[in-house]
FIMARDO-449445 format. One line per field, with one value per residue (C-alpha): z, y, x. Coordinates in steps of 0.25 Angstrom, whole numbers. Example, Ala and Ser with C-alpha at 12.3 -4.5 7.8 and 13.67 -1.06 7.14 Angstrom:
2
z <- 31  29
y <- -18  -4
x <- 49  55
//
This chain:
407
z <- 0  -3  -13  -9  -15  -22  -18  -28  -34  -43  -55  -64  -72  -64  -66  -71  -69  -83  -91  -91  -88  -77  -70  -74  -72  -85  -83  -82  -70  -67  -51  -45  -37  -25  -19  -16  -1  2  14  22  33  45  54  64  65  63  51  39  35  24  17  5  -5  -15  -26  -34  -47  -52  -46  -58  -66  -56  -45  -53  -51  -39  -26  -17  -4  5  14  24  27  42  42  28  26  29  22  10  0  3  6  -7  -14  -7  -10  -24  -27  -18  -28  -39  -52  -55  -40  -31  -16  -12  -20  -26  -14  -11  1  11  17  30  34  49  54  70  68  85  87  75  77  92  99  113  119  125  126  128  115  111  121  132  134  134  123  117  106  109  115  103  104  103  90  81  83  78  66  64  64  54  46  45  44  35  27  23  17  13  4  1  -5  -14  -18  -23  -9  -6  10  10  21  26  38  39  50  56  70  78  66  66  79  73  62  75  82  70  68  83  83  70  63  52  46  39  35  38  45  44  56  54  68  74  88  95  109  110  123  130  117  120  106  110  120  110  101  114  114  100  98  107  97  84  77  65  52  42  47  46  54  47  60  57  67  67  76  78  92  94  107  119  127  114  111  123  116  107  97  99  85  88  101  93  83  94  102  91  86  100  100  86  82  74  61  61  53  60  53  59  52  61  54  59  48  49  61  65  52  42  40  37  21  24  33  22  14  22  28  14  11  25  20  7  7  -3  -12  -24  -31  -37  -50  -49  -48  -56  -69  -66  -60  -61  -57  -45  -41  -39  -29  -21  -22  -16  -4  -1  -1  8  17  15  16  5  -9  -18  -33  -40  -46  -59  -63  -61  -67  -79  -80  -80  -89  -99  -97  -100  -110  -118  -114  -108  -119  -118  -119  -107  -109  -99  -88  -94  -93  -80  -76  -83  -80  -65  -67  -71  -60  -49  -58  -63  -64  -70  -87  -87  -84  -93  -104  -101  -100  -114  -120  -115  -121  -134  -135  -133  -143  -136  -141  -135  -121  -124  -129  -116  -108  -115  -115  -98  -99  -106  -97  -86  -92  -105  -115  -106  -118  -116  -117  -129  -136  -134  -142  -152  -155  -153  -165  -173  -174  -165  -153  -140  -142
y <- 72  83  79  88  86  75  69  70  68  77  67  77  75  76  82  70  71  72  74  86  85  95  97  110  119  114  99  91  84  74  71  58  57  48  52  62  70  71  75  71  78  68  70  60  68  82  86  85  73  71  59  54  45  36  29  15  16  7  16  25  15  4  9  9  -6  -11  -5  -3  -7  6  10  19  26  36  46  47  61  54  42  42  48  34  25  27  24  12  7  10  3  -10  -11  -10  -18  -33  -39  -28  -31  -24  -21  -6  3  17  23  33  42  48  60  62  76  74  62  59  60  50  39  38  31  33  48  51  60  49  49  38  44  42  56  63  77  84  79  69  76  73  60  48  51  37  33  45  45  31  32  44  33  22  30  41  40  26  27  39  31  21  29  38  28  13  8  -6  -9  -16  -5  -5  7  9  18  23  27  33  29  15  16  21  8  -2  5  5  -11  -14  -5  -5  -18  -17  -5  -7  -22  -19  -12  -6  0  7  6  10  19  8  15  23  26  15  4  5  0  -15  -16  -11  -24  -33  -32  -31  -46  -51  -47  -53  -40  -44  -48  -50  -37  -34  -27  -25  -19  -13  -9  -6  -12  1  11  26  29  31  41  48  37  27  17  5  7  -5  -12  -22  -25  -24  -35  -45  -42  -48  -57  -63  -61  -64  -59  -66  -58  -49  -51  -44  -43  -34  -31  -25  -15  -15  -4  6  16  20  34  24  11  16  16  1  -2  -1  -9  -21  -17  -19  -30  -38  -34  -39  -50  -58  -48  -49  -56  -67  -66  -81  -78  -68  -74  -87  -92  -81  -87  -90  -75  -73  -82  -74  -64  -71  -76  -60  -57  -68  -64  -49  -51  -41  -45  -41  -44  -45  -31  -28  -21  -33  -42  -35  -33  -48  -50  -42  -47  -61  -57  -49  -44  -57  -64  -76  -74  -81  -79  -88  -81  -68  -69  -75  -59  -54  -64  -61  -47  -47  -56  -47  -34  -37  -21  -19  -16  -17  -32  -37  -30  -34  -49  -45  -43  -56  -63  -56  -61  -74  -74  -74  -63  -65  -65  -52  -45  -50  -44  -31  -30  -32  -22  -12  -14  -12  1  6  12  7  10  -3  -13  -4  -6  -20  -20  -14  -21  -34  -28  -23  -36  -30  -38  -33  -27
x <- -54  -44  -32  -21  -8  3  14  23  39  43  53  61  73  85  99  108  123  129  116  114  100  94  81  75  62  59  59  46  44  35  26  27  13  14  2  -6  -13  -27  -35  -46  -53  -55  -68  -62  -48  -55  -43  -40  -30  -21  -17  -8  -13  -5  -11  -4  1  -10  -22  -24  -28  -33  -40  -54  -51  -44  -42  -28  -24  -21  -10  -11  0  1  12  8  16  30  25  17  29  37  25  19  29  34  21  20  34  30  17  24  31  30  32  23  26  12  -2  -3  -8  -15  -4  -11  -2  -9  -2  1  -5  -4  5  5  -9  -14  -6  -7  -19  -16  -11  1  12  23  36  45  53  43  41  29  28  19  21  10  0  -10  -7  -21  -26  -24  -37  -43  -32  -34  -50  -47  -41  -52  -65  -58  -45  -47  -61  -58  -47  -54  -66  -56  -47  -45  -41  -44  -45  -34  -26  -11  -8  6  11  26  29  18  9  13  6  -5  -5  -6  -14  -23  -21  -23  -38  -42  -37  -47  -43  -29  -26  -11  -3  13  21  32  41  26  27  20  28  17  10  18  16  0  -1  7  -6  -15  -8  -10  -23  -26  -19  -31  -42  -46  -46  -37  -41  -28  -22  -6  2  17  28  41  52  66  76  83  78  79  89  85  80  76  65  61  51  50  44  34  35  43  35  21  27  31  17  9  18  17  3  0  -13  -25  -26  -14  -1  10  23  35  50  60  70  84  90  77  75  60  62  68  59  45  46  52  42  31  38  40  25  21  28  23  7  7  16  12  9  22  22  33  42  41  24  24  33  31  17  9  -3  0  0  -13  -14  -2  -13  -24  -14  -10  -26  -29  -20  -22  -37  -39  -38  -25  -23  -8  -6  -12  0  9  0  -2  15  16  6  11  24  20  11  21  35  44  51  41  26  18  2  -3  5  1  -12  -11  -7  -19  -29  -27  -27  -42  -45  -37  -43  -56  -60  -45  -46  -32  -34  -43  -35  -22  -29  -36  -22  -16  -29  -28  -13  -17  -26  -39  -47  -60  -55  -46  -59  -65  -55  -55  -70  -68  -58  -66  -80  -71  -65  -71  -63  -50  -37  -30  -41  -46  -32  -32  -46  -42  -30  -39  -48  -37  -30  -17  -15  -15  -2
//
C-alpha cells in the first residue's frame, strides 16, 4: 500500500465587512483532513488503482476496540468529497441516524469498461460510438473488488463486514449487477438513477431470473429515480429504475429488501448527494434513536439495538459517544440529578464496549458519585488492564486516594 495524498479544506480567517479584519500571508490557517488516496496494484486488472479512504471521528481513539461498517463508494473521485461528509454529519450529535462509518472512494479510471458487464457499442441515444468500444469489463472490476480491495481494507483498517455499495449511472449498473451475481459480498446496496438501459435492459433479465433462486440472505437493495426524462432524440432510453422497482416488487424475492423513492425535483446530475441519504436512511432504519428513549426510558434503547441487528444480521451497538453525552448529562449537568438513568448510559456502554477504557471509567465515575467505592476501583482497575497508564482512569484514582471526588 502506497499512501499518497490528503484531501483537505483549507479554514482561515476571512475578511469581515466592517471589522477591519483581513486575510493575509501572515494568518495561520488550519487543514481540515476528509480523507486521504492510496493505491493498490491489481494482478486481476493488471494496473494500479486508487482509492479514497475516510476515517470516523471516533477511530483515533476506538478502533483498537470496536470495528466499523464500510461503504464502498464507485465514482469515488466525483463522490468521495460529499459522501464523506454526508456520512460523518448523519453519525453524529445526540440522535445519530446511522452507526460511524469507514467511506471508500474508488476512483473511476476506464469509467465504461468497469462498470459494464456485457459489450456493446449502443448509447442512451441508441447509437452505437466508439466511445464504448471497451465496454464488458464489470466482472473483472467487480472481482478486483472482492478478492483485492476489500481484504485489503479490511487487513489495514477496523472495518467490520458489515458492507453498503453505492453506485450512480452507469456504476449503479455495476451495484445491481454486483447484487444479482454476487449477493454475498455487500449486505446492501444504493442506486443512484442506475443506467439499467444498458444493452437493451439485460440487467431486468438478469433480475428475472435471479428472483427464482434463493440466493439472498437479508440483503437490501435501496433504488432512487427521478420522475423528470431527458428530451428526445438526444436520449432514447428509460433508464430502467423505475422498471427494476416494479419487477421485484411484482416478483417479491425471498431475502431481499427492496426499497425505492422517486424524486420529482431532482434530475439524473442533481440527486446523488440525496440519494445517500435517504439510501442511508432506508438501511439502518431503526438506528436513532428517540428524545422520549433517550431522556425518558433509556433502557429501553438497547433493545432498539438488538431489533436493528436482527434485522441487519450483523451486530450494532448504540454509540459510545452518545451514551457517554447522556450519561454525563444525567450525571452531572441538567438541573436535577438522575443516577439510576445515568448509569443506565454507562452500564451499557461496557456491555456494548467491553475492550473500551473509556467505558469502564466513565462507569467508575458514576459509581464513585454514588458512593460506591469498591466498584469504582473495579471499574478503573478494568479500565487500566485494558489500557495501562490510560490518563483519565489514573485521574479518577487519584482523586479517589486523595479524598477529591471524581470531579
Amino acid at each position: 500500500m502506497r499512501l499518497m495524498r490528503s484531501f483537505v479544506l483549507l479554514l482561515g480567517f476571512f475578511v469581515c465587512a466592517g471589522t477591519g479584519v483581513s486575510l493575509s500571508a501572515e494568518t495561520p490557517r488550519r487543514s481540515y483532513v476528509i480523507g486521504e488516496e492510496h493505491s493498490l496494484r491489481s494482478e486481476i486488472l493488471g494496473e494500479e488503482r486508487t482509492f479514497w479512504v475516510a476515517l470516523p471521528e471516533s477511530y483515533g481513539s476506538s478502533h483498537s476496540y470496536r470495528d466499523y461498517p464500510v461503504l464502498y463508494v464507485l465514482d469515488g473521485n466525483l463522490f468521495f468529497p460529499s459522501f464523506a461528509g454526508a456520512v460523518r454529519q448523519l453519525s453524529a450529535d445526540a440522535t445519530p441516524l446511522i452507526p460511524e462509518m469507514i467511506v471508500i472512494g474508488i476512483n473511476s479510471s476506464q469509467r465504461a469498461r468497469d462498470s459494464t458487464p456485457t459489450a456493446s457499442r449502443t448509447g442512451p441515444n441508441g447509437r452505437e460510438s466508439e466511445d464504448w468500444a471497451a465496454s464488458g469489463g464489470a466482472e473483472a472490476f467487480q472481482r478486483f473488488v472482492e478478492r483485492e480491495l476489500i481484504p485489503h481494507v479490511e487487513r489495514n483498517f477496523a472495518a467490520s463486514d458489515y458492507r453498503v455499495l453505492a453506485g450512480y449511472s452507469l456504476t449503479g449498473l455495476t451495484v445491481v449487477h454486483n447484487l444479482l451475481t454476487r449477493p454475498e459480498v455487500f449486505d446492501a446496496h444504493i442506486v443512484m438513477d442506475g443506467a439499467l438501459w444498458w444493452d437493451d435492459a439485460m440487467i431486468l433479465e438478469l433480475a428475472r431470473e435471479a428472483a427464482g433462486r434463493p440466493r439472498f440472505d437479508g440483503d437490501q437493495l435501496f433504488i432512487v429515480t427521478t420522475t423528470q426524462r431527458y428530451p428526445t432524440p438526444y436520449i432514447t432510453v428509460e433508464p430502467g429504475g423505475r422498471e427494476l422497482a416494479a419487477l421485484l416488487s411484482a416478483r417479491p424475492v425471498p431475502g431481499l429488501r427492496v426499497v425505492h423513492h422517486e424524486r420529482t425535483r431532482e434530475t439524473h446530475h442533481s440527486l446523488p448527494l440525496i440519494s445517500l441519504y435517504e439510501g442511508l436512511a432506508a438501511i439502518f432504519d431503526g438506528h436513532a434513536m428517540t428524545l422520549d428513549e433517550l431522556y425518558l426510558a433509556p433502557r429501553e434503547i438497547e433493545a432498539r439495538f438488538e431489533r436493528l441487528s436482527e434485522r441487519l444480521g450483523h451486530v450494532f451497538h448504540p454509540p459510545e459517544g452518545t451514551m457517554d453525552f447522556f450519561g454525563y448529562n444525567f450525571m452531572r449537568y441538567l438541573p436535577e440529578r438522575e443516577m439510576d438513568k445515568a448509569l443506565v448510559f454507562f452500564e451499557l456502554n461496557t456491555r456494548s464496549y467491553p475492550r473500551s477504557p473509556g467505558a469502564w471509567t466513565s462507569l467508575a465515575e458514576a459509581r464513585l458519585e454514588m458512593g460506591d467505592a469498591a466498584a469504582a476501583r473495579q471499574a478503573l482497575a478494568r479500565a487500566l488492564a485494558l489500557r495501562p497508564g490510560y490518563e483519565r482512569a489514573q485521574r479518577a484514582l487519584h482523586a479517589m486516594e486523595t479524598g477529591q471526588g471524581s470531579r
